[in-house]
C-alpha positions in Angstrom: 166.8 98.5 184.7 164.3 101.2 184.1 163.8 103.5 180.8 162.9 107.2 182.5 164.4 110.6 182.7 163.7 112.2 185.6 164.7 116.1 186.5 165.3 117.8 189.8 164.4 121.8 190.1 167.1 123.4 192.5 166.1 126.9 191.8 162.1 127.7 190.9 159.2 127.6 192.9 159.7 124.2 194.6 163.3 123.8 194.9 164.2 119.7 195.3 160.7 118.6 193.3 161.4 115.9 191.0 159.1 115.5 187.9 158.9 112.9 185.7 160.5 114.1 181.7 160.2 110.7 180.0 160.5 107.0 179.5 159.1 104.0 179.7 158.1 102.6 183.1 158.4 99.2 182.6 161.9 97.0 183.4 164.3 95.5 180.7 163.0 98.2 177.9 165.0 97.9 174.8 166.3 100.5 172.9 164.4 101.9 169.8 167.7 103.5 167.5 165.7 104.9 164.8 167.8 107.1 161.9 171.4 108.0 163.3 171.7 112.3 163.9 167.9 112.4 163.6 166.6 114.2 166.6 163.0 112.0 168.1 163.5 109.1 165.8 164.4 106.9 168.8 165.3 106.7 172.2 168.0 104.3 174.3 167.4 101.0 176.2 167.4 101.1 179.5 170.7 100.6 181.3 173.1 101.4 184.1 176.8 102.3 184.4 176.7 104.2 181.6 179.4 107.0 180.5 177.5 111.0 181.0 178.3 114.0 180.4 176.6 117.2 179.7 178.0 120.0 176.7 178.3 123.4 177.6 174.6 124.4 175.9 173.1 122.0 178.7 172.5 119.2 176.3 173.1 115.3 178.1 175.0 112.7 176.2 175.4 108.9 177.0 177.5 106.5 176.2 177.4 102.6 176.4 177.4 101.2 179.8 175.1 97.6 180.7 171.3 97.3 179.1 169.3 96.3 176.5 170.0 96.2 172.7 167.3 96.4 170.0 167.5 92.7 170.1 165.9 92.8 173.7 170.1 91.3 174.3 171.3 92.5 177.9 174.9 93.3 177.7 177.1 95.9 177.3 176.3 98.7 174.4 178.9 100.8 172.8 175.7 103.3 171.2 175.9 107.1 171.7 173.2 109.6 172.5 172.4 113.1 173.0 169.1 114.3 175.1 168.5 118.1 173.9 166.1 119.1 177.2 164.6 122.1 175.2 162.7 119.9 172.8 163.1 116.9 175.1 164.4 115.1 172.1 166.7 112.4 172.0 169.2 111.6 169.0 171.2 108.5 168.5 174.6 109.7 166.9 176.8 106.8 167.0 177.7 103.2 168.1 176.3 99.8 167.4 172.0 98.8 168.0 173.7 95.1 169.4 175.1 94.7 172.3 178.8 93.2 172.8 180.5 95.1 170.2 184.6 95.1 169.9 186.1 98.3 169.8 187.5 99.2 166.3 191.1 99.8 167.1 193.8 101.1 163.9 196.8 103.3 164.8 196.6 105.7 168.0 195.1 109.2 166.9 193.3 107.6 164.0 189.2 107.3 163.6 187.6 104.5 165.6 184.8 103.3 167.7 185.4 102.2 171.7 184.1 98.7 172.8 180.6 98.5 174.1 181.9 99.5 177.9 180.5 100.1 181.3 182.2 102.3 184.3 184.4 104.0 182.4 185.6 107.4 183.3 184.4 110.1 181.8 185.8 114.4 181.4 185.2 117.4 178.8 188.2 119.5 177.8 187.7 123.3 177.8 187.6 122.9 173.5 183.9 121.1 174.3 185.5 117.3 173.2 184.3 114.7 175.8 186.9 111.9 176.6 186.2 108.4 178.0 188.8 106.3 179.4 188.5 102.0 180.4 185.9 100.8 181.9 184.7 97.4 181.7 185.1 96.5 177.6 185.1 94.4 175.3 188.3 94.7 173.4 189.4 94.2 169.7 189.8 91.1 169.9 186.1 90.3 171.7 187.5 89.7 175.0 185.8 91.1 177.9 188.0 92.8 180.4 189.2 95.7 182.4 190.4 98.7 179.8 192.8 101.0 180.0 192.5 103.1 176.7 191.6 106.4 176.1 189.1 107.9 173.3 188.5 111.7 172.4 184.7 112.2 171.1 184.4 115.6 169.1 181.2 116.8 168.7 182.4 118.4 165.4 183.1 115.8 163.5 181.0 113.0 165.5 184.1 110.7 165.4 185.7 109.2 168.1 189.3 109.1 168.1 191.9 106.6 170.0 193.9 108.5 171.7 196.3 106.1 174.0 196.3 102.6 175.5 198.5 99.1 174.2 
């Protein structure tokens, strides 16, 4: 597992030209969290499988999926980000610097934080609120399994919310 963020023009001067944005070019990087909602005070661990999404002002946002912790630990991570492509800044909003975390279940529609995941499903609503749904998880009670709950992100609040699932 690689660190980088690449981009692809589809509409200047060379059309299809990749160019390289960022990262580090060495396997197996861990993640550096920094201060949580401050903007280039770290940067993500490499990983895979992640959940992505992009917000309707073109910024990138990450969640979870299989890599490396701060620990140098490779599991599954249940950490947020946002990449702003204007400054080229990354922000770590959310989620746990270890890997293998349980999700934080209480009542459905109450404030909580999914399981550190990989695959899940992933879909913005026309309100801007990004929801993930199962994936590969560890559960409340630390179990690692197949998932079927479903979580509603808003960016407003910078909560998650459980939305449905036993």
């Amino acid at each position: 597992m690689f660190h980088v963020l690449w981009f692809v023009a589809l509409a200047d001067a060379q059309p299809g030209r990749w160019t390289f944005v960022g990262g580090n070019t060495t396997a197996n990087t861990r993640g550096s969290y920094g201060t949580i909602g401050v903007a280039n005070s770290g940067y993500p661990g490499c990983r895979d499988s992640a959940a992505t999404l992009q917000d309707a002002a073109g910024r990138f946002w990450l969640f979870g999926g299989y890599g490396v912790d701060k620990a140098g630990t490779a599991q599954r991570l249940n950490d947020l980000w946002r990449f702003d492509p204007t400054t080229r800044a990354w922000t770590w909003l959310l989620g746990s610097t270890n890997a293998q975390q349980s999700g934080v279940y209480s009542t459905v529609g109450a404030v909580g934080m999914p399981g550190a995941r990989n695959y899940p499903v992933t879909w913005t609503n026309s309100d801007g609120r990004a929801w993930i749904f199962g994936g590969f998880a560890v559960d409340a009670a630390a179990k690692y399994g197949r998932m079927n709950d479903l979580w509603m992100f808003d960016p407003g609040t910078s909560s998650f919310t459980w939305s449905a699932g036993p």
